[in-house]
N, C-alpha and C positions, 0 to 999 in steps of 0.2 A: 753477510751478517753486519747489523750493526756496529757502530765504534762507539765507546760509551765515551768518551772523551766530548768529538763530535756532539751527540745528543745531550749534555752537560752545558756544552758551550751556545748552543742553540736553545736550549731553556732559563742561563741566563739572561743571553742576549732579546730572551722574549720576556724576561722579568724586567728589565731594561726601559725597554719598550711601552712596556704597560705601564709601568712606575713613571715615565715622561710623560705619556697620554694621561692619565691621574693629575699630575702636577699641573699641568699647561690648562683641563680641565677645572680643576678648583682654585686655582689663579682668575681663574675667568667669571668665577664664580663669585669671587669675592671682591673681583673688581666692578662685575656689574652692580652687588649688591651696595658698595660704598659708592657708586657713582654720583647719586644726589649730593652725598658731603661733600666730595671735591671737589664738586661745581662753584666755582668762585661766584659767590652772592652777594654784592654790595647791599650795604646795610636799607633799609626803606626808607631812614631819615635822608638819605642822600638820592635816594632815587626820585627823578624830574617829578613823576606819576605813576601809583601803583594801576596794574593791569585786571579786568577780570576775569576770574577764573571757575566761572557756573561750568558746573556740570553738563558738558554735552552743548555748550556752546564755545566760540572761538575767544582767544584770549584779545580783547580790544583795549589800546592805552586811551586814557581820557587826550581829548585832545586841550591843550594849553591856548589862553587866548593868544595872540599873534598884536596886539595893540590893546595900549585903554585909554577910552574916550577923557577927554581931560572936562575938568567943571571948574570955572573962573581960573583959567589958568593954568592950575594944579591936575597931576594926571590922577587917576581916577585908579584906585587901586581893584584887581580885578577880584571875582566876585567868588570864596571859594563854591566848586563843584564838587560834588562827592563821587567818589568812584569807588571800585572793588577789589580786594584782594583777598581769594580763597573765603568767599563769604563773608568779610567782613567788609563794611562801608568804612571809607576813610575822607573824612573834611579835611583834611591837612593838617590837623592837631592831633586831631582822634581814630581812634578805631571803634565802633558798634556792631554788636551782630546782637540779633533775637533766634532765640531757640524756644523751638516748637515741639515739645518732647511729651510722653506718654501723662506724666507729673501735672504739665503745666507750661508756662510759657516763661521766658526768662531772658532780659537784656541785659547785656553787660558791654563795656568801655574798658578801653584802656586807653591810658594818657601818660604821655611821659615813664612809660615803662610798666606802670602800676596800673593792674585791675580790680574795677570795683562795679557792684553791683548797681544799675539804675534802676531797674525795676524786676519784679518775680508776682505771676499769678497763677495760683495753682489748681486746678481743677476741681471741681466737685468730689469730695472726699479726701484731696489731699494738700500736705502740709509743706511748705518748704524750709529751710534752715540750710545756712550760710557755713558751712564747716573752718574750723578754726585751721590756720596756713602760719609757717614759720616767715614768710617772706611776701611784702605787697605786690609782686609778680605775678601771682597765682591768685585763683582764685574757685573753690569747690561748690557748685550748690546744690543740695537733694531737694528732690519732691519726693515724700514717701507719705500711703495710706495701709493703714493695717490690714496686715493680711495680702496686700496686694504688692504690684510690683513698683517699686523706686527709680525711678529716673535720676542721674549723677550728670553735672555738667562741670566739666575741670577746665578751664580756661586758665592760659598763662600768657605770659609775654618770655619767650623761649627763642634762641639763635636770632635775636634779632627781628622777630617777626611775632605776631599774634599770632597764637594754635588756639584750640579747643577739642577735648574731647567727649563726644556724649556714650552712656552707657547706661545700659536698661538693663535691670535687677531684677531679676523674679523672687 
C-alpha cells in the first residue's frame, strides 16, 4: 500500500520542480526580449560611420578616405559621402529618408535632433497635412482621401537614432 506522506512529498518535490523550470523559462524570456536594450549602443554622432542595413542585404560600413589630396599646399578636406542607416541616408549632418506609402510620397530630415518635413506629394485624390507634435523631435504626416484609406508616417529622433513608423488606415 501506499504511504501518503511519501506521495505528499513527491508531489511537492514535483511542484518544485516545475515552479524552477517556469522561472528559469520566463527569465529567459525576458531576457531575450530586452536583449536589444542592453546592448550597449554608442550614440551615431560618435560613430566613425553609420553601416547599411537593407533588407536582405549585408550590413557594409562606408569606407573612410585613408588620405586627402592637398591644393596649393593646404590639404584638401575630404568630400562627404552618404551612407545608410536602417534606411535612412546620412551626409554626416543629416539624416533623409523618402516614403513611398499608399497616400503619397513623403521626405523628411532630421538635423541636429529635430525633424522636419522637406517635401510631401500626395496622390491623385489625396491630401496630406502635417499633424501638430508637442516636441521638434517628432514629426506625424497623413495623406488621407475620403472614403478611402490614410496613410500615417511618424518619424522621430528616438534613443539616439532616427526611427520611423509607417501605418496604413482603412
Amino acid at each position: 500500500m501506499f504511504n501518503v506522506r511519501v506521495l505528499l512529498n513527491a508531489r511537492r518535490f514535483l511542484y518544485a520542480v516545475g515552479w524552477a523550470v517556469l522561472t528559469v523559462l520566463a527569465g529567459t524570456a525576458v531576457w531575450w526580449g530586452l536583449r536589444p536594450l542592453l546592448a550597449a549602443t554608442p550614440p551615431l554622432a560618435k560613430s566613425p560611420s553609420p553601416v547599411a542595413t537593407t533588407p536582405g542585404a549585408s550590413a557594409v560600413p562606408t569606407a573612410a578616405p585613408t588620405s586627402s589630396p592637398s591644393i596649393g599646399g593646404k590639404p584638401k578636406p575630404p568630400s562627404p559621402s552618404a551612407s545608410f542607416y536602417e534606411g535612412w541616408a546620412f551626409d554626416g549632418t543629416a539624416f533623409t529618408r523618402t516614403f513611398d506609402v499608399i497616400g503619397g510620397t513623403a521626405t523628411i530630415r532630421i538635423v541636429n535632433q529635430k525633424v522636419e518635413l522637406v517635401s510631401a506629394a500626395p496622390k491623385n485624390g489625396y491630401t496630406y497635412s502635417v499633424l501638430p507634435q508637442d516636441t521638434p523631435q517628432r514629426l506625424v504626416v497623413r495623406f488621407d482621401r475620403p472614403g478611402g484609406p490614410a496613410s500615417i508616417i511618424d518619424a522621430m529622433w528616438w534613443l539616439e537614432r532616427p526611427y520611423a513608423e509607417v501605418s496604413e488606415v482603412k
